[in-house]
MILOLO-316047 format. One record per residue (C-alpha): x, y, z; residue number from 1. Coordinates in nm, 2 decimals. Layout:
<atoms>
ATOM / px / py / pz / dovo
ATOM / X / Y / Z / NUM
...
</atoms>
This chain:
<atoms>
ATOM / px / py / pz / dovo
ATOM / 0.75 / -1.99 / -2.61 / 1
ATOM / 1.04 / -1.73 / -2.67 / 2
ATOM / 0.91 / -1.64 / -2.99 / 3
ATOM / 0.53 / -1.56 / -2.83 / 4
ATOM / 0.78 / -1.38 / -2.59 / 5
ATOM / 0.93 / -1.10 / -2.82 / 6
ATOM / 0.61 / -1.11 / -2.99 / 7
ATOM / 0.47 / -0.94 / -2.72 / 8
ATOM / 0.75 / -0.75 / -2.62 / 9
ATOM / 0.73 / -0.58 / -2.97 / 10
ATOM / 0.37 / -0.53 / -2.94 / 11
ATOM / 0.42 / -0.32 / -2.64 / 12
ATOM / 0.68 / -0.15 / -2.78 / 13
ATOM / 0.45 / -0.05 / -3.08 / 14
ATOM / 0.13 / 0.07 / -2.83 / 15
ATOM / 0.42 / 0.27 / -2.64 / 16
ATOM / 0.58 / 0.47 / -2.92 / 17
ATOM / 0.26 / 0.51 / -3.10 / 18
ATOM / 0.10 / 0.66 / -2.75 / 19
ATOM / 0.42 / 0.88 / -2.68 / 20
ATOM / 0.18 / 1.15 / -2.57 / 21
ATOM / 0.01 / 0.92 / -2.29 / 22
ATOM / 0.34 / 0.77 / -2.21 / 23
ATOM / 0.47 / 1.16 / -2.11 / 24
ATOM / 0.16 / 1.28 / -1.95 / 25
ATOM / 0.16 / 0.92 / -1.79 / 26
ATOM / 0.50 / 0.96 / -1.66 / 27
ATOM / 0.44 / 1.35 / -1.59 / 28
ATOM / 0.11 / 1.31 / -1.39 / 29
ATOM / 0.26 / 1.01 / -1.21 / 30
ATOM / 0.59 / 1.19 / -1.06 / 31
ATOM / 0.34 / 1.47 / -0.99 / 32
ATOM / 0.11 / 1.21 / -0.72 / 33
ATOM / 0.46 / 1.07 / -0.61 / 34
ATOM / 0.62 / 1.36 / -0.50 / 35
ATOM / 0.36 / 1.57 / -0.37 / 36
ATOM / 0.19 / 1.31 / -0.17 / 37
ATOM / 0.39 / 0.95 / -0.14 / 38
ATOM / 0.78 / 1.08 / -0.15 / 39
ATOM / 0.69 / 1.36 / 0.17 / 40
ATOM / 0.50 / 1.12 / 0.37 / 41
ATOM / 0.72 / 0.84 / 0.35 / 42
ATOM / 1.08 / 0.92 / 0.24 / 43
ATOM / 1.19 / 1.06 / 0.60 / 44
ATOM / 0.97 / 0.71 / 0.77 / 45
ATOM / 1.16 / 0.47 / 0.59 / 46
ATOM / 1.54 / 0.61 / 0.71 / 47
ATOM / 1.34 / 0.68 / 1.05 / 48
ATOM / 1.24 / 0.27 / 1.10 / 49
ATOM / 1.58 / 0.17 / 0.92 / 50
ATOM / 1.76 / 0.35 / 1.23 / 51
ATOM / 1.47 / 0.25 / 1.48 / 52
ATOM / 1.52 / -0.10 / 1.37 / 53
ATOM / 1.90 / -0.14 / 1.35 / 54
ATOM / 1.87 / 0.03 / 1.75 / 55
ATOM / 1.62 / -0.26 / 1.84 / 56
ATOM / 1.37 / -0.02 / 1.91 / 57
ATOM / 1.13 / -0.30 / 1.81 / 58
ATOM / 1.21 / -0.49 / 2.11 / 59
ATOM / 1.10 / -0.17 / 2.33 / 60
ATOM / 0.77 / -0.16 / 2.20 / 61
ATOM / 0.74 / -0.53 / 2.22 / 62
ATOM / 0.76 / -0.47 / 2.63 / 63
ATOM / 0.51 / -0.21 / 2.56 / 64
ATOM / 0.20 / -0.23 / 2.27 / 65
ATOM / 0.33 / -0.52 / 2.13 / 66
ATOM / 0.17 / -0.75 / 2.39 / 67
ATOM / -0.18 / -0.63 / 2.32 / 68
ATOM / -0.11 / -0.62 / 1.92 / 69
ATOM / 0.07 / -1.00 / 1.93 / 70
ATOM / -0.29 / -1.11 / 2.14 / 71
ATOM / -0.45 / -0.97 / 1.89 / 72
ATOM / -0.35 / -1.10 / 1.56 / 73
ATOM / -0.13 / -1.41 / 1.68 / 74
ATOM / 0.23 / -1.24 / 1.60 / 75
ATOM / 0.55 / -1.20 / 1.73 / 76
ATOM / 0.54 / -0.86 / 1.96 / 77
ATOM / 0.84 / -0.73 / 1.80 / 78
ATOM / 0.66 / -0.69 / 1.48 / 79
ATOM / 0.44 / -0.43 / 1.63 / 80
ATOM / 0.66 / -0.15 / 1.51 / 81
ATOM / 0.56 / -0.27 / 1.14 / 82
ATOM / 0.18 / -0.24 / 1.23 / 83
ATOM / 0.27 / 0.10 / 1.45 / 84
ATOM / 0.48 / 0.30 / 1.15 / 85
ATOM / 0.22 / 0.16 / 0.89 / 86
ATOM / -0.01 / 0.34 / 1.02 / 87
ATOM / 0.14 / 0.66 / 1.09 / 88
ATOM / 0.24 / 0.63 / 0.69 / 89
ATOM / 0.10 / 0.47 / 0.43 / 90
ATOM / 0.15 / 0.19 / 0.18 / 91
ATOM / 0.37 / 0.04 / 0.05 / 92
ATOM / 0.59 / 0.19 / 0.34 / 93
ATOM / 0.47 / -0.15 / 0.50 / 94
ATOM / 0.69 / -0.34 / 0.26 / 95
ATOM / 0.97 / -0.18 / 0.37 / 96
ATOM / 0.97 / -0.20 / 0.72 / 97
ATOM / 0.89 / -0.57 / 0.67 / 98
ATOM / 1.15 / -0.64 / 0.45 / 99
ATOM / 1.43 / -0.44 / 0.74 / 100
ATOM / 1.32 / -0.70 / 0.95 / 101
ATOM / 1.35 / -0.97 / 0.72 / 102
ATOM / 1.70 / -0.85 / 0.62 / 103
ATOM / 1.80 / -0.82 / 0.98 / 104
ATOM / 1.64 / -1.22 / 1.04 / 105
ATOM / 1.42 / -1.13 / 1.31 / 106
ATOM / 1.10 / -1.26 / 1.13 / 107
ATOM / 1.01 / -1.53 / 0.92 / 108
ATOM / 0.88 / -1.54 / 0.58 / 109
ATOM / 0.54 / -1.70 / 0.69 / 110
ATOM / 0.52 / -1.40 / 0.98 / 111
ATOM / 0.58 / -1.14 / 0.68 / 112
ATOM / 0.31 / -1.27 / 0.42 / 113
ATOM / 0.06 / -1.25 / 0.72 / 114
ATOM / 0.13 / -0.88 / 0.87 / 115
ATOM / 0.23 / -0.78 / 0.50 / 116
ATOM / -0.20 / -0.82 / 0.42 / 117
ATOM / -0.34 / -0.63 / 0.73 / 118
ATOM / -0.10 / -0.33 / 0.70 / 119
ATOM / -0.20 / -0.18 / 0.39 / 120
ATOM / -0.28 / 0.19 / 0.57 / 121
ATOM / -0.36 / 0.48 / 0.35 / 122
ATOM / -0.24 / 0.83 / 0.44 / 123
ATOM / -0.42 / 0.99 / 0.72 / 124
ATOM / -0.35 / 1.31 / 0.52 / 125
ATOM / -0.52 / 1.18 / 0.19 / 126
ATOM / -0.80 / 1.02 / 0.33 / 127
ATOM / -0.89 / 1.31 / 0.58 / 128
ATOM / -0.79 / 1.61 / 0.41 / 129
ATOM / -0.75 / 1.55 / -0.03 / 130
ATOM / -1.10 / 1.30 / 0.02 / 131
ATOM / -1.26 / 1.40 / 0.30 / 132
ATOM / -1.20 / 1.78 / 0.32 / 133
ATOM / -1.10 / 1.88 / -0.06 / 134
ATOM / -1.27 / 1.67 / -0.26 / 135
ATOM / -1.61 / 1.63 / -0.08 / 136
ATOM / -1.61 / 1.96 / 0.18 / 137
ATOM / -1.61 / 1.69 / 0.47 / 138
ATOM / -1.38 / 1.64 / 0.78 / 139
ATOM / -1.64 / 1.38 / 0.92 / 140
ATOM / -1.64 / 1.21 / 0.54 / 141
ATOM / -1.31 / 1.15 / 0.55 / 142
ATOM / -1.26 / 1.00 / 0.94 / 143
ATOM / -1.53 / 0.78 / 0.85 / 144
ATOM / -1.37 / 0.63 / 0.56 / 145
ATOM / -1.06 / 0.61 / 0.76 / 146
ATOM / -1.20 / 0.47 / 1.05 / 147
ATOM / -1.37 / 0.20 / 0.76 / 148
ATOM / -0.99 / 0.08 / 0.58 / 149
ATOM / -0.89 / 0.11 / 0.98 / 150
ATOM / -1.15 / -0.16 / 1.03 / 151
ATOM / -1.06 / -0.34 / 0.73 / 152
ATOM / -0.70 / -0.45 / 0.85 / 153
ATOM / -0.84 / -0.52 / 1.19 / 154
ATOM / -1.06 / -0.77 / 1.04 / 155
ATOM / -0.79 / -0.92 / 0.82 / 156
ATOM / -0.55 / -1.00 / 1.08 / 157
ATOM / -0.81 / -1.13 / 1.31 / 158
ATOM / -0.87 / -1.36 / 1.01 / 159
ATOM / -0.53 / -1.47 / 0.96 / 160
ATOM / -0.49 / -1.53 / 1.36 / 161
ATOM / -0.47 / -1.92 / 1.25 / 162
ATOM / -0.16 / -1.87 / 1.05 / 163
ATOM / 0.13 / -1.99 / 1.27 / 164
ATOM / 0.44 / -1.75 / 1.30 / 165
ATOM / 0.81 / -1.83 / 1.45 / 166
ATOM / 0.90 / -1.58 / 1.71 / 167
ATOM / 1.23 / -1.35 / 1.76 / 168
ATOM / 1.46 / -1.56 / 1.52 / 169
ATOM / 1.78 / -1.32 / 1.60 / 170
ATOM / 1.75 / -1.01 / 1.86 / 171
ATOM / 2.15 / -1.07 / 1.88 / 172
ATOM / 2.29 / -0.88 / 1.60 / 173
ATOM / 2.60 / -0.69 / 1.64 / 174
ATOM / 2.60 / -0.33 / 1.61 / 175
ATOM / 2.96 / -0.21 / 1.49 / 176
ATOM / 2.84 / 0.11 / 1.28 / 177
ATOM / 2.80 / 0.46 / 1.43 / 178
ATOM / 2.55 / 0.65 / 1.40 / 179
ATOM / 2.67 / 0.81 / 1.08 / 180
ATOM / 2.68 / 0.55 / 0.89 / 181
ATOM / 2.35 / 0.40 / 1.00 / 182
ATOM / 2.19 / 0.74 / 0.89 / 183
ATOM / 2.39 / 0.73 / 0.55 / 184
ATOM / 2.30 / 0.37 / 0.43 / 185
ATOM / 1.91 / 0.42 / 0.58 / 186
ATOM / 1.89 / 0.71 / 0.35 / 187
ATOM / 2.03 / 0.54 / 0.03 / 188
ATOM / 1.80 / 0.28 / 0.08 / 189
ATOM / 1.51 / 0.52 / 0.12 / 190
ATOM / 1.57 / 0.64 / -0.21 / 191
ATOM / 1.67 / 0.33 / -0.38 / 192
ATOM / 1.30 / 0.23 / -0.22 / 193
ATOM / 1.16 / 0.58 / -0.37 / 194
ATOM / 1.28 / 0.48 / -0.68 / 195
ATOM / 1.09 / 0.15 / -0.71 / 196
ATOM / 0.78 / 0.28 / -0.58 / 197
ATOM / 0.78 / 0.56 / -0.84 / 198
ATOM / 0.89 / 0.36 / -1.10 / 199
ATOM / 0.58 / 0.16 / -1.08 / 200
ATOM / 0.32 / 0.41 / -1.00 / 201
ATOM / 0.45 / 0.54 / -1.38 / 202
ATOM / 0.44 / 0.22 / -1.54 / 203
ATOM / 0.03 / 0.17 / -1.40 / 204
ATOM / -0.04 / 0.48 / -1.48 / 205
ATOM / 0.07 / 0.45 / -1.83 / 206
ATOM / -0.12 / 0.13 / -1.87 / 207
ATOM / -0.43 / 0.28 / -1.73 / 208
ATOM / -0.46 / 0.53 / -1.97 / 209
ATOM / -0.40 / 0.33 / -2.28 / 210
ATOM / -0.62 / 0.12 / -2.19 / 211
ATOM / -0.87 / 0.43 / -2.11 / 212
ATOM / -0.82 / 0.51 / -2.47 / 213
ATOM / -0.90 / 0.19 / -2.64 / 214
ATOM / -1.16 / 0.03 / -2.48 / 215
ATOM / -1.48 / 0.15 / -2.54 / 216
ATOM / -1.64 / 0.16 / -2.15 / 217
ATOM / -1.87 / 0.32 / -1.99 / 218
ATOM / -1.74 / 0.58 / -1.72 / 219
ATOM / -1.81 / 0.36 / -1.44 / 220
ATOM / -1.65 / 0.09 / -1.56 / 221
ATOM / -1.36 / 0.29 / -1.64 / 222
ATOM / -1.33 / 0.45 / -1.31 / 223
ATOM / -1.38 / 0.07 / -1.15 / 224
ATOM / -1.09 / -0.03 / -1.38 / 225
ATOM / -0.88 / 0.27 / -1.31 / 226
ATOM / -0.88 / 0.26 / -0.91 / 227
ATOM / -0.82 / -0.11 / -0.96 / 228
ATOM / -0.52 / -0.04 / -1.12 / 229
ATOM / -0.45 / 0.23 / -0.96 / 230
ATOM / -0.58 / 0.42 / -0.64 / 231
ATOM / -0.55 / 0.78 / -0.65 / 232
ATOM / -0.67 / 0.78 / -1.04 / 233
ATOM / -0.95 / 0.58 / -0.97 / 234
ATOM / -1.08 / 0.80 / -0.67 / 235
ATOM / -1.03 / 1.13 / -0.85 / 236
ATOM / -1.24 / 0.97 / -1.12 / 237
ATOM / -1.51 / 0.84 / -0.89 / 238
ATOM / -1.59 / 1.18 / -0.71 / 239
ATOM / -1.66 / 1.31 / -1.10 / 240
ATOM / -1.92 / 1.06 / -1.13 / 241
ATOM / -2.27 / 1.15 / -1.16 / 242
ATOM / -2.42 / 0.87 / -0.91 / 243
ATOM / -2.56 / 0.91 / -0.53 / 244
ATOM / -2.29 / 1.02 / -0.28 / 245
ATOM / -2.34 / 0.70 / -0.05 / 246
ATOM / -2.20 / 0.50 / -0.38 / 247
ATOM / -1.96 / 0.72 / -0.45 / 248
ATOM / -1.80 / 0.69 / -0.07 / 249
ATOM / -1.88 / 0.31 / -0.09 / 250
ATOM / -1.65 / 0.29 / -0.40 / 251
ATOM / -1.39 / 0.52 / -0.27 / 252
ATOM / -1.39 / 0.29 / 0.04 / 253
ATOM / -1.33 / -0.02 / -0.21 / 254
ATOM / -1.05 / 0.15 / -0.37 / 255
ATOM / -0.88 / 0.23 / -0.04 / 256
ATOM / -0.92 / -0.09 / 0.08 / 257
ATOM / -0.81 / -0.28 / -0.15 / 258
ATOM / -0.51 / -0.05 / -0.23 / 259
ATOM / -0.52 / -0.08 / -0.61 / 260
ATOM / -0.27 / -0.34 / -0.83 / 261
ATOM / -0.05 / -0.03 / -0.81 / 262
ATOM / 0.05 / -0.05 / -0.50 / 263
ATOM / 0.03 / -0.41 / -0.41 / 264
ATOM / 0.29 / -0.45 / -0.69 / 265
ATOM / 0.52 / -0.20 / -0.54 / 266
ATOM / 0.54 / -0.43 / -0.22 / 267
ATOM / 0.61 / -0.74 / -0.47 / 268
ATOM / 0.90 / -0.50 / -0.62 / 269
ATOM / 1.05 / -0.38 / -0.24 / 270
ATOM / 1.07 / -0.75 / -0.13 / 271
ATOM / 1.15 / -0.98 / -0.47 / 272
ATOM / 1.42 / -1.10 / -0.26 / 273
ATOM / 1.18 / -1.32 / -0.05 / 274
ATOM / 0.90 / -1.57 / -0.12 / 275
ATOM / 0.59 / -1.33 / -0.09 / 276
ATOM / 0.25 / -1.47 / -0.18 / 277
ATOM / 0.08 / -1.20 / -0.38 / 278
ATOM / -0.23 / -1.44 / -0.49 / 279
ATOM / -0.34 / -1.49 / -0.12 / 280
ATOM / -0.28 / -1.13 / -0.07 / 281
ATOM / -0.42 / -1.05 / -0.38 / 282
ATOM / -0.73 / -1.29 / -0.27 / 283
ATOM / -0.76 / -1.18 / 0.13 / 284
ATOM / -0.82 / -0.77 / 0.02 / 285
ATOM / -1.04 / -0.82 / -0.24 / 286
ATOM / -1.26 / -1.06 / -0.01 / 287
ATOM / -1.24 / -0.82 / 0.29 / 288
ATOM / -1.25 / -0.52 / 0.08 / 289
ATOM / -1.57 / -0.65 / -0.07 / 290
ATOM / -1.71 / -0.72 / 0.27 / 291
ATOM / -1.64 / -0.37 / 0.46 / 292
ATOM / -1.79 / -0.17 / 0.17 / 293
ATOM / -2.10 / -0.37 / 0.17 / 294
ATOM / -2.11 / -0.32 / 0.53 / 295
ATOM / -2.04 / 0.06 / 0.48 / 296
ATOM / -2.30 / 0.09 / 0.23 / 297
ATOM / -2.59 / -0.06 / 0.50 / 298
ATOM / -2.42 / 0.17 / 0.80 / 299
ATOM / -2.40 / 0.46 / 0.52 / 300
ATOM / -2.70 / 0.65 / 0.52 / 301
ATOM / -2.71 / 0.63 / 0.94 / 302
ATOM / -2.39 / 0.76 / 0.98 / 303
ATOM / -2.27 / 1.01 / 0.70 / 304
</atoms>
């Protein structure tokens, strides 16, 4: 087993040094998505809910929203702030404001797999303005397909209502750091998070275009193998595409839903420390991103 191991370790190895030029534009292009559109949106949101967190603001909001949102999807109300901040950010900032809570013991791994599925939120900003506004000319494009991926989650947590979830396993921590410190060890984790997504976003990148370059596919396939892969790559390539506009929405809408392998991974990497189950995460999106695009493309042509 070793052997077929290093076998395909060298292999690799090979395809990588013999594709140096895809490897650097990889990496290049890669860092360029990162810090122009995931670093800015959610490097200052992950020390914000570190503090929020360690300050039990959680328990605020579970006096507050979190009644309505625990109804709703069956959880413990202090996990509201999770659903709250994923949305004002984007994935995988859900990972880490799950995996503060799990650090801190106030929710349980079986709670975590469940409100880890239905808070996979794309930027507001990249949905609505890159999508909507600068790649197809349309403010009401881009709400719709937000509104859509909104949907999406709704659905997904309504579906996982029947999974069972302990409730408020420690809300008496003791809170012997000043503020100082809490701001200095929420940013190092902020970047050491940074560091993982970005690392990652390379490494998918790389691999979609050598794989790009060797198989012989059409350009649809390609683009369906790209935003699989990865999700800003894929929807770039799928506004190029010479097909009717309702498609090309109702593919863009797949991507987003579904986040891309990219991204899911990311939240696999952010929370190796605990049991997460990627397959029925993995299984859930691609279901329900299946069934809101199908239900976008019959509501399509009344709406856009």
């Amino acid at each position: 087993m070793k052997k077929y191991k290093f076998l395909l370790l060298t292999i690799i190895l090979i395809i990588f040094i013999l594709n140096i030029d895809i490897v650097i534009n990889g990496t290049k292009n890669a860092s360029i998505i990162f810090f122009n559109k995931v670093f800015i949106s959610i490097f200052p949101f992950i020390i914000l809910s570190d503090i929020l967190i360690y300050y039990d603001y959680h328990i605020f909001l579970k006096d507050k929203i979190g009644k309505f949102i625990s109804k709703l999807f069956n959880i413990d109300p202090n996990t509201s702030i999770i659903f709250i901040l994923s949305i004002l950010t984007s994935h995988p900032a859900n990972s880490v404001y799950i995996k503060d809570m799990l650090d801190n013991n106030l929710i349980d791994i079986n709670t975590s797999n469940k409100i880890l599925t239905f808070t996979y939120f794309p930027s507001i900003s990249f949905v609505i303005g890159t999508i909507g506004i600068s790649i197809y000319k349309s403010f009401k494009i881009g709400l719709i397909l937000y509104l859509f991926c909104f949907l999406n989650n709704i659905l997904i947590g309504i579906y996982l209502r029947k999974i069972k979830s302990n409730y408020s396993l420690n809300n008496n921590i003791i809170k012997d750091k000043n503020i100082f410190d809490v701001i200095k060890k929420s940013i190092l984790k902020a970047f050491n998070t940074s560091l993982i997504i970005l690392g990652n976003l390379v490494i998918f990148t790389i691999i979609t275009n050598i794989l790009i370059k060797y198989l012989n596919l059409n350009e649809i396939i390609i683009t369906l193998l790209s935003g699989i892969l990865e999700l800003t790559n894929g929807i770039i390539q799928t506004s190029l595409l010479n097909i009717n506009l309702l498609f090309k929405l109702s593919l863009t809408l797949f991507f987003l839903c579904f986040s891309g392998l990219s991204i899911i991974f990311q939240s696999s990497s952010i929370l190796s420390e605990y049991k997460i189950n990627i397959k029925r995460i993995l299984r859930v999106k691609l279901v329900f991103s299946l069934f809101t695009t199908f239900l976008f493309m019959i509501l399509g042509k009344f709406i856009i």
